[in-house]
N, C-alpha and C positions, 0 to 999 in steps of 0.2 A: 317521117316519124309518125309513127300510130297514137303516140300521147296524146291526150286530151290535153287543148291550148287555150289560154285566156290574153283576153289583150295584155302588153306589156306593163303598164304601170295605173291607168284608170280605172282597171279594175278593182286590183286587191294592191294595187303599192301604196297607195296614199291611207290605206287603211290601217291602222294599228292591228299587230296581229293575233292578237288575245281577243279580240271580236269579229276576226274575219274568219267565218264559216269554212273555206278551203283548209285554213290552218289547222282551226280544230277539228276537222275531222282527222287530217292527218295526224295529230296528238292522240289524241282517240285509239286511231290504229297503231301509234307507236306504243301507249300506253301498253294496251292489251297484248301485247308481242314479248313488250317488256315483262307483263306481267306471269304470262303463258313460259317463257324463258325462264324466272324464277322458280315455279312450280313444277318446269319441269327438271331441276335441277335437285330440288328437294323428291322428285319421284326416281331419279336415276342413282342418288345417294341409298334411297334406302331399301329400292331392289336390289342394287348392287350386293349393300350389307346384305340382306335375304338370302343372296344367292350364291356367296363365297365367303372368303377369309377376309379378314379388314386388309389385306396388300392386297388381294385380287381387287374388293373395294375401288382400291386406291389407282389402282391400275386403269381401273374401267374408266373413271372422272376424269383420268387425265390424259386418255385417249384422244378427245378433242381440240388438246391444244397443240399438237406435231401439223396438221392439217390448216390448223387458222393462223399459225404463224408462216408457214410455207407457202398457204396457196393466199395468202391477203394480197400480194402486188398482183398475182395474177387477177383477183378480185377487182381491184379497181380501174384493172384495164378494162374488165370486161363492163363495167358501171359506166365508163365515159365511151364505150363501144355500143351499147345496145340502149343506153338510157337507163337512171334509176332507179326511175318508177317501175319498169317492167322486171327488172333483176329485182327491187326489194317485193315485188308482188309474185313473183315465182321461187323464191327463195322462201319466203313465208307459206306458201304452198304445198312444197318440196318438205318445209318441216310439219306443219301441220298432218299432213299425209302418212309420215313418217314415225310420229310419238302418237297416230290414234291407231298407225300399225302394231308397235309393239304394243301398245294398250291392249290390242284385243287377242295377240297371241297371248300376253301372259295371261290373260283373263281364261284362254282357254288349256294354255299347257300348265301357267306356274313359271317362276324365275327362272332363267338362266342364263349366263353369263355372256356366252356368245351375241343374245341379239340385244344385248345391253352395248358392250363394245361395241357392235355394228352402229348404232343408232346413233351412240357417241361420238364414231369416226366418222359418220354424214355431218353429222350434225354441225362438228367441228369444220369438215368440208362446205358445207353451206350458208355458215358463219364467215368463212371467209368470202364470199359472194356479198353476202347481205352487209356485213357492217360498211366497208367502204360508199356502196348505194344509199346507203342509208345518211351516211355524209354529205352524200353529195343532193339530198332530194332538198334541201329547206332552201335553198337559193334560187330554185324552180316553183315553191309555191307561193313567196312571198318576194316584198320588194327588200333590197339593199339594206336599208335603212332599220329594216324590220329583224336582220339576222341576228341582232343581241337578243332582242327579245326572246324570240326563236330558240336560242342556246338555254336559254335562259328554261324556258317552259320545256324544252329537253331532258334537263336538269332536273326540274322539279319531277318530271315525270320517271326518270330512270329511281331517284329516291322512293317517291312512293310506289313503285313495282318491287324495290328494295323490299319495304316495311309490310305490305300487303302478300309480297310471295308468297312468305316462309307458310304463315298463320294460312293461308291457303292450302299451299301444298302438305302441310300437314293436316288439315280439316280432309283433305279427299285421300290421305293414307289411312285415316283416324275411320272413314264411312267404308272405305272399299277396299285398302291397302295401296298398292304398287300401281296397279290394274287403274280404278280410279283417278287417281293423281295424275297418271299419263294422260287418261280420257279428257280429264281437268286443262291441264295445259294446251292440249292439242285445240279443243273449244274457245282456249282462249285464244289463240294465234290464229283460229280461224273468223275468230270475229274481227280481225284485223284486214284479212283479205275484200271482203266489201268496201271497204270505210276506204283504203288504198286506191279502188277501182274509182271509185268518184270523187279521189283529189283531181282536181283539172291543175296545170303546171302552165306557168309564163314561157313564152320563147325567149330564149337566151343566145346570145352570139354562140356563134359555132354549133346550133344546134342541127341545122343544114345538113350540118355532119354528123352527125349522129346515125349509124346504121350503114352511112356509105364504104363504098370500095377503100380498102386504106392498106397500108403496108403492116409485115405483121404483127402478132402481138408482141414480139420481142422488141420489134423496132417501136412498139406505142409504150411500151414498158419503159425503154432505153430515153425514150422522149421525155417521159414524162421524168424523171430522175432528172435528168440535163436541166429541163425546165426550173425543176426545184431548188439546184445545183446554181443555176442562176439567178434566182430571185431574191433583189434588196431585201425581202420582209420575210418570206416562208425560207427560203437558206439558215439561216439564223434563228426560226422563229421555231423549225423542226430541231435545233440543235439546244435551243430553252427548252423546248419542252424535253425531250431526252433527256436533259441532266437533273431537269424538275422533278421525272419518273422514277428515273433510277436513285437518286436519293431520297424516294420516297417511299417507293413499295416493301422496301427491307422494314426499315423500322414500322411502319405501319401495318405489317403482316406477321413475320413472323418474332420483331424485337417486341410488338406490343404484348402477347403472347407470353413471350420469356419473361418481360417485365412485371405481368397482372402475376405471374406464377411466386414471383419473387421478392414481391412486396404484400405476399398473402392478400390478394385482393379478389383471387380467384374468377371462376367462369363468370359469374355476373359482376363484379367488377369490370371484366373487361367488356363485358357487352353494353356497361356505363358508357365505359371510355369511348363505344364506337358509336354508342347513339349519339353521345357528345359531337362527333366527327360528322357523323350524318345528321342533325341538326344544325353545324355549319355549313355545309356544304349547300343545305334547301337554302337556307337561309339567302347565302352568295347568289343561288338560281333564282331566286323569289325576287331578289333586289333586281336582277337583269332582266327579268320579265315584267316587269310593275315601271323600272326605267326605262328600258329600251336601249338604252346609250349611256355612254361613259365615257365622258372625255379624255382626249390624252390615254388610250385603251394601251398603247406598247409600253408606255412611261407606269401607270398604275399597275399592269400586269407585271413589270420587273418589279418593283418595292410587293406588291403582294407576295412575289415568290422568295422575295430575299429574307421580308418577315417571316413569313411561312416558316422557313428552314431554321432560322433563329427559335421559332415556336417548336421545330421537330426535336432541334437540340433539347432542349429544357424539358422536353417530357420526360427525359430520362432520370434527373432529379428532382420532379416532383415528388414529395414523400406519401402526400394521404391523397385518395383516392378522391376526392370534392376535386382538389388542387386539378389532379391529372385531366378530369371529365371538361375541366374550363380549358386550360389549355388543349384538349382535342378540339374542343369546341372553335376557338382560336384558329388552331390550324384547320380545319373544315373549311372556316368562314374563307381563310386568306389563299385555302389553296381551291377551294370552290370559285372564288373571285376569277383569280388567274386561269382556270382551268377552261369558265366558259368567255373569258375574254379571248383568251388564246384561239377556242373554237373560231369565236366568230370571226379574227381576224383572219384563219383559214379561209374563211368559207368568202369573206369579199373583199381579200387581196388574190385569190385564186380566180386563172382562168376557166370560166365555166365548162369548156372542153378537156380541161384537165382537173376537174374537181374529185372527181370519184379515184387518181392517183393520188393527190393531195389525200387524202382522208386516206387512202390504203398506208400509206409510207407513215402517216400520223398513230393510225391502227396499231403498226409492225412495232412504230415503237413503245406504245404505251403498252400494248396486251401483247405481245410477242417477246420484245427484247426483255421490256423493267422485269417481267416478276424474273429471270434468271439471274438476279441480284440478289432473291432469297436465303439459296444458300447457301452463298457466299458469307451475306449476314448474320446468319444464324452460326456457320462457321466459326466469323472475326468475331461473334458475342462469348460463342465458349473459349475463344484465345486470348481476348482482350478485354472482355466486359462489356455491359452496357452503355452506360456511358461514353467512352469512348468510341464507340461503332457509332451510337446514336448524334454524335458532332460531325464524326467524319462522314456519315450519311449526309448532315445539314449541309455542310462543308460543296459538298455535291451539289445539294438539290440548289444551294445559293449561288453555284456557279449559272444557273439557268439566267438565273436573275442580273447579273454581274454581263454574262453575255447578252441581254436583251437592254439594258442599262450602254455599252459600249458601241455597240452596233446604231449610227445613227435612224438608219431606216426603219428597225424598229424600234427604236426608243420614240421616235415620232410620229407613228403609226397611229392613223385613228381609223375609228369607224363612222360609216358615214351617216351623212342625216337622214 
């Protein structure tokens, strides 16, 4: 293994990880990735618009996700085959390289459609490489004890790449247009690439293996599934979270949406209602990162997600628009909770040789599977109303809870010290 190695636990495990230098650089570089991801999604929205019809638009944006949901298990074969750190620093590479190409084509032709979809469909293709690595690295820079934390400063940092994007990627459409914004992003992902280079990583069991002679990837694919297939806590704990997602992405996408439209609350209303959401949500990551730990993590993640869905129901008959922004709020805090609890118990009930599968299979179903429950929902709202969709959504997302609650393994599921 070529990784840069630090002793096992004297180095950085006894250290809290919000002052251990390895970490934050790493953060740093997720940051900037994160942030660079954002901006360039506000620059591919609005060449897109520039350069077609709003369905061609809509076509280009969504080019990316036939790619990230197909090729993710292949992704985190390849994360527990080659290492990490080397996939999430060539992956960042590969896009960096990528959005300062289109940058400077259109800079020299002007929009157009073709190398928008092209860059869109890499993009989505190298997403599916990066996210799973990307799961799998925080167990390699820090110790055990440290991986709530970890989720936790994760969290915080995928929200503020949230709130910082936008106001970004529109500042370098607003200076240059299209052209800039891309340059924008791409500078930013690339300041990631250094800061990646001089994480140093702990050795882990199974690291040994890592690069060696192995049977192929169908059979390390087929492995890792089995493994999952078997596991007291992640069998169960991937089956909460799925029920947690898919009861959750409907109403939170496209019901909030039909709901802000229909209680005349309109565009800024709803964008109340998300910052409410996204203010729970820091919230939930700020508490994991300042705590580190949470007792009884499988027992408090079931009641987060049970309340949670109890909070998703109710948003539907909120009347006035204060009311609704609280309960987002609410649900933010309870399903932010569970979200990076859930993380962390991934990351240290997983064998380290199988982490970067764990986080692929987590991946497929959070950004893969859930959002194809949109429009389904949007569907059941124009047959049945709100209300009603927005229960049997809860309905859903509380069975996550109900099974992480029944399942002794995880219900007693902790994280360690």
């Amino acid at each position: 293994m070529t990784d840069t190695l630090v002793p096992p636990v004297s180095a950085t495990g006894d250290r809290p990880a919000h002052r251990d230098p390895n970490v934050l650089r790493w953060l740093g570089a997720y940051t900037a990735s994160m942030l660079g991801d954002s901006v360039y999604y506000i620059a591919l929205s609005w060449a897109a618009v520039q350069a077609g019809t709003p369905a061609q638009a809509g076509v280009v944006m969504s080019v990316s996700a036939l790619p990230r949901a197909v090729l993710m298990l292949g992704g985190g074969v390849l994360a527990d085959r080659l290492g990490p750190r080397r996939v999430v620093i060539g992956s960042d590479a590969v896009r960096c390289a990528a959005v300062l190409a289109v940058a400077a084509l259109l800079f020299l032709t002007g929009p157009g459609l073709w190398p928008l979809a092209l860059l869109a469909l890499l993009f989505g293709t190298v997403d599916a490489v990066f996210m799973p690595a990307v799961g799998a690295l925080p167990a390699r820079i820090t110790g055990k004890g440290q991986l709530a934390r970890v989720q936790g400063m994760r969290g915080l940092a995928i929200r503020c790449a949230g709130v910082a994007g936008a106001p970004l990627g529109g500042l370098g459409v607003a200076l240059g247009g299209a052209p800039a914004a891309f340059a924008l992003a791409g500078l930013l992902i690339a300041v990631s690439v250094p800061l990646l280079i001089s994480v140093r990583l702990r050795p882990l069991p199974g690291d040994d293996a890592v690069g060696a002679p192995r049977a192929t990837a169908w059979a390390d694919l087929a492995g890792g599934l089995r493994y999952i297939r078997g596991h007291r806590v992640l069998a169960p704990l991937m089956l909460a979270i799925a029920l947690g997602d898919f009861g959750f992405v409907g109403p939170l996408n496209v019901g909030l949406t039909l709901l802000a439209d229909r209680r005349g609350w309109g565009a800024a209303g709803m964008g109340w209602v998300l910052a409410g959401f996204g203010a729970g949500a820091g919230a939930a990551s700020l508490l994991l990162a300042v705590r580190g730990r949470v007792p009884r993590a499988g027992l408090v993640a079931a009641w987060a997600i049970l309340a949670g869905s109890v909070a998703i129901g109710a948003l539907a008959y909120v009347p006035r628009l204060a009311g609704a922004v609280g309960v987002a709020l609410l649900i933010g805090l309870l399903a932010g909770l569970s979200g990076v609890l859930c993380g962390a118990l991934l990351q240290t009930r997983s064998d380290p040789a199988y982490l970067g599968r764990v986080t692929a299979v987590a991946s497929v179903v959070s950004l893969g599977l859930a959002p194809l429950s949109m429009p389904f929902a949007a569907a059941a709202i124009g047959a049945f109303g709100l209300g009603p969709v927005f229960v049997a959504s809860a309905a859903v997302c509380g069975l996550g809870g109900v099974v992480a609650l029944c399942v002794p393994g995880l219900r007693h599921a902790e994280l360690p010290r």
